[in-house]
matplotlib code that plots the C-alpha trace (Angstrom):
import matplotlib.pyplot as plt

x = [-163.7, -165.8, -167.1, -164.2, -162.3, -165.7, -165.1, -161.8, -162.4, -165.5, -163.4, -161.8, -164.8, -167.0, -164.1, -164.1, -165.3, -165.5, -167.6, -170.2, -172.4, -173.8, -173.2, -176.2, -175.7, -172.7, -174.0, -176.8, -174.6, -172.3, -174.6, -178.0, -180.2, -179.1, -174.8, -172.1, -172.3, -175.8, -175.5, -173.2, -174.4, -177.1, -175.5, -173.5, -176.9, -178.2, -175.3, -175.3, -179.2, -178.4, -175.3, -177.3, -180.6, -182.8, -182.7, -183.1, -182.4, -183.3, -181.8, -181.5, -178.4, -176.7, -173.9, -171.3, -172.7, -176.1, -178.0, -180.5, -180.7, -182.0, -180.0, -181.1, -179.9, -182.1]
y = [10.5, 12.6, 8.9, 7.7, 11.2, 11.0, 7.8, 8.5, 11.6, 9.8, 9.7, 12.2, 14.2, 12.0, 12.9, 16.2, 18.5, 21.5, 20.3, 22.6, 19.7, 16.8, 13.4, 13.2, 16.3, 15.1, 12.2, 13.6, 16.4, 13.8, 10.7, 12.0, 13.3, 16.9, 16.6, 18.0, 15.2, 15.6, 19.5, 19.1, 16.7, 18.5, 22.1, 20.1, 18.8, 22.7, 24.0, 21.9, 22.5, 25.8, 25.6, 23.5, 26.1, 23.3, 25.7, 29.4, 31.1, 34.8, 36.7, 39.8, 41.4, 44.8, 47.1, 48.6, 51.7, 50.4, 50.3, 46.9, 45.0, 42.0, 39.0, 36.1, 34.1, 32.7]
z = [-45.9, -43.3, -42.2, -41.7, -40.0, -37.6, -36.6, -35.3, -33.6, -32.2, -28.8, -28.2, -28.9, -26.4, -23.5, -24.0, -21.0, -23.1, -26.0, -27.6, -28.4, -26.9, -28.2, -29.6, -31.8, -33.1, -34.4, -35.7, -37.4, -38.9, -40.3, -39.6, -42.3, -42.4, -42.5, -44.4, -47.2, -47.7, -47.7, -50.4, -52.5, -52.7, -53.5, -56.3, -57.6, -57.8, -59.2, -62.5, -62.8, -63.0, -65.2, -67.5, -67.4, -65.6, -62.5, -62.5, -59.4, -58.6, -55.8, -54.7, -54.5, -53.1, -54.4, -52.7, -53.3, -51.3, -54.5, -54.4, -57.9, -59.3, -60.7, -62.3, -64.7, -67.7]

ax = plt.figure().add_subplot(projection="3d")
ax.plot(x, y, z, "-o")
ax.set_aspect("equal")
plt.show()
């Protein structure tokens, strides 16, 4: 779907004065190495390692009383 929805806005971006991007950057953003779909794919693949315990992630986190803690899940 985002293939096919960049192909058609292909134009209209390409005409456009007030673009923040260059052509180039476009393309690269939306079937280069480092897109949308990839980013995705790849946060899919991390979430069921960690669902499934493969993956344990630690991060730190802050409480809205400004006290730092530790989560991680085992």
């Amino acid at each position: 779907m985002t293939t096919e929805i960049s192909t058609l806005i292909k134009p209209y971006v390409k005409k456009d004065p007030t673009k923040f991007y260059t052509m180039d950057e476009y393309t690269e953003a939306t079937s280069g190495e480092e897109t949308l779909v990839d980013f995705a794919v790849q946060r899919a693949e991390s979430i069921l390692a960690q669902l499934s315990g493969d993956l344990v992630v630690e991060a730190e986190t802050e409480s809205s009383m400004g006290r730092r803690g530790s989560y991680y899940r085992r």
